[in-house]
TORGUVO-804942 format. One line per 4 residues: their letters; for each residue x, y, z of N, C-alpha, C. Coordinates in Angstrom, 1 decimal, m for minus. Layout:
N
A) X:Y:Z:X:Y:Z:X:Y:Z | ... .
//
This chain:
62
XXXX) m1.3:15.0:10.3:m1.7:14.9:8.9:m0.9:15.9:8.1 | m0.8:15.3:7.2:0.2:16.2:6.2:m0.4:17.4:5.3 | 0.3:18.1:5.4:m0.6:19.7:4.8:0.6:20.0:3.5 | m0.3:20.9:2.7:0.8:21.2:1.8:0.3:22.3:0.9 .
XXXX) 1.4:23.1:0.6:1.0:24.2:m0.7:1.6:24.3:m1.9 | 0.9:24.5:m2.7:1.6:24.9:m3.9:1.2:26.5:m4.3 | 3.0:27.0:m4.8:2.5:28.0:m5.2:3.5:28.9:m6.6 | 3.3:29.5:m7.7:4.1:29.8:m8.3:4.8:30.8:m8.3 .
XXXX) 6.6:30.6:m8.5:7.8:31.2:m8.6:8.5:31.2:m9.5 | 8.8:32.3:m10.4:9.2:32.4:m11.5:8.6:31.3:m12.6 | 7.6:31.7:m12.5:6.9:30.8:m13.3:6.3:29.3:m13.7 | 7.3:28.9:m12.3:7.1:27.6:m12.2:6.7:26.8:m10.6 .
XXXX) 5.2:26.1:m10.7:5.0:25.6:m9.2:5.8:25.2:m8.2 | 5.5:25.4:m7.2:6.8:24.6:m6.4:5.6:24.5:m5.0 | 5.7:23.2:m5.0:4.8:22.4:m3.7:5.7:22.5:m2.0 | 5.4:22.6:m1.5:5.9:22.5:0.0:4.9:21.7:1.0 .
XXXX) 5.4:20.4:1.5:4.7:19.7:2.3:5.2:20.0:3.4 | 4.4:19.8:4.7:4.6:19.8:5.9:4.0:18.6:6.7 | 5.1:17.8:7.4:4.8:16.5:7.8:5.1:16.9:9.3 | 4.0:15.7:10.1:4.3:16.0:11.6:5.5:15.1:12.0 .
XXXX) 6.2:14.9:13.0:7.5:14.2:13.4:6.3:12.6:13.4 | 7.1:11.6:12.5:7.2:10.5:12.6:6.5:10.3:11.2 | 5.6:11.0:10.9:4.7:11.1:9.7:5.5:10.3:8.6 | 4.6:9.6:7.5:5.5:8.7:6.3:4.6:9.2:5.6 .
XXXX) 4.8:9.8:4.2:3.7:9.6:3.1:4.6:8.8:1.6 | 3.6:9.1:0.5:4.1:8.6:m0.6:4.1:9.9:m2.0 | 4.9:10.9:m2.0:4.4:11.9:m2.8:4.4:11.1:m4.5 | 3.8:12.0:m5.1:3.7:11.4:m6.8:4.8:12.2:m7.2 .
XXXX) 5.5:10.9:m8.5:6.3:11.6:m9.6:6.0:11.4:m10.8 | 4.4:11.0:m11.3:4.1:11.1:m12.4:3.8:12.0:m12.9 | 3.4:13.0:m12.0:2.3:14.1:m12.0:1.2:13.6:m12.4 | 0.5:12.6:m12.2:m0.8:12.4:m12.8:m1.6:12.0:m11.8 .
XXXX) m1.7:12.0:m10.4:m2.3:11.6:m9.3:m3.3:12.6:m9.3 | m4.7:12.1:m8.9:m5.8:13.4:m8.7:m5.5:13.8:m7.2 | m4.8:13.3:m6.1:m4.7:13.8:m4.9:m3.0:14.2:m5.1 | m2.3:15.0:m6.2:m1.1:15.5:m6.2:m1.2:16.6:m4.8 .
XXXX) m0.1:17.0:m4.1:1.3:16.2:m4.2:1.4:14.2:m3.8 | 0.6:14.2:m3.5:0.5:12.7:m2.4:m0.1:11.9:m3.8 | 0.6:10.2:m3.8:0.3:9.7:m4.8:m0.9:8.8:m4.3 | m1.8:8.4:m5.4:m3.0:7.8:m5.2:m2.5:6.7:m6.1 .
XXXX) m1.4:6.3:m6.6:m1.3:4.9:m7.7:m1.6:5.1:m9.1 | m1.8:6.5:m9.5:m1.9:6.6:m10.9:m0.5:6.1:m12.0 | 0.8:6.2:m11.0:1.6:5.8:m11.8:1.8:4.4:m12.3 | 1.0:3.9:m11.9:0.8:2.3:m12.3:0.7:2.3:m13.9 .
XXXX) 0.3:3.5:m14.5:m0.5:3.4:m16.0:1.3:4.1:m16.6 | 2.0:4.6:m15.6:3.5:5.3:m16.7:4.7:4.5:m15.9 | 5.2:4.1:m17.2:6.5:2.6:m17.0:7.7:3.4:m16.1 | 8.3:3.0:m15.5:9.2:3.5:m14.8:9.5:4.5:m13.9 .
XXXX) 8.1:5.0:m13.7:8.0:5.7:m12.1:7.1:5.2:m11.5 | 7.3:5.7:m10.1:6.4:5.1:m8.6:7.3:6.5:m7.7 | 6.0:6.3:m6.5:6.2:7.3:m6.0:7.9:7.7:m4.7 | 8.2:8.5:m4.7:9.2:8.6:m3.7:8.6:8.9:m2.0 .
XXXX) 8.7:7.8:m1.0:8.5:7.4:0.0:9.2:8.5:0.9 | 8.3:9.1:2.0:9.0:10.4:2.6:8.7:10.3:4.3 | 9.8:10.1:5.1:9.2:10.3:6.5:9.9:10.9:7.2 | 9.4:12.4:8.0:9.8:13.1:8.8:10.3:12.3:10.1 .
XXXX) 11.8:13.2:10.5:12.0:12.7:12.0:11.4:12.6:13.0 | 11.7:11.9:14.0:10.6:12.3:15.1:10.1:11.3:15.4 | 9.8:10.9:16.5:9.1:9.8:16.6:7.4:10.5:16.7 | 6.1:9.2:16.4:4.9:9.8:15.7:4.1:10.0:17.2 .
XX) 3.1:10.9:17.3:2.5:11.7:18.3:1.2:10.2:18.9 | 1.2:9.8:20.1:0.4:8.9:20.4:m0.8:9.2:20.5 .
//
């Protein structure tokens, strides 16, 4: 399962996900998801973004 932190640097947040080998998620680029970094479909309501699709190498743990 995917874990993740956010924390601020020079004044500005910076998220770090950590995915297991094979793992796929969908992070948000609306910023408007209540489960940020990971999108929940809030960008449905802002025209011309969706989320960017992310999957670590590795084949996934059985």
């Amino acid at each position: 399962m995917a874990k993740h932190q956010t924390e601020e640097i020079d004044g500005r947040p910076r998220t770090v996900v950590e995915l297991e080998p094979g793992e796929r998620v969908a992070l948000c680029r609306c910023f408007k998801s209540a489960k940020f970094p990971f999108c929940d479909g809030s960008h449905k309501q802002c025209q011309g973004v969706g989320p960017v699709i992310v999957q670590a190498p590795g084949e996934k743990a059985q």
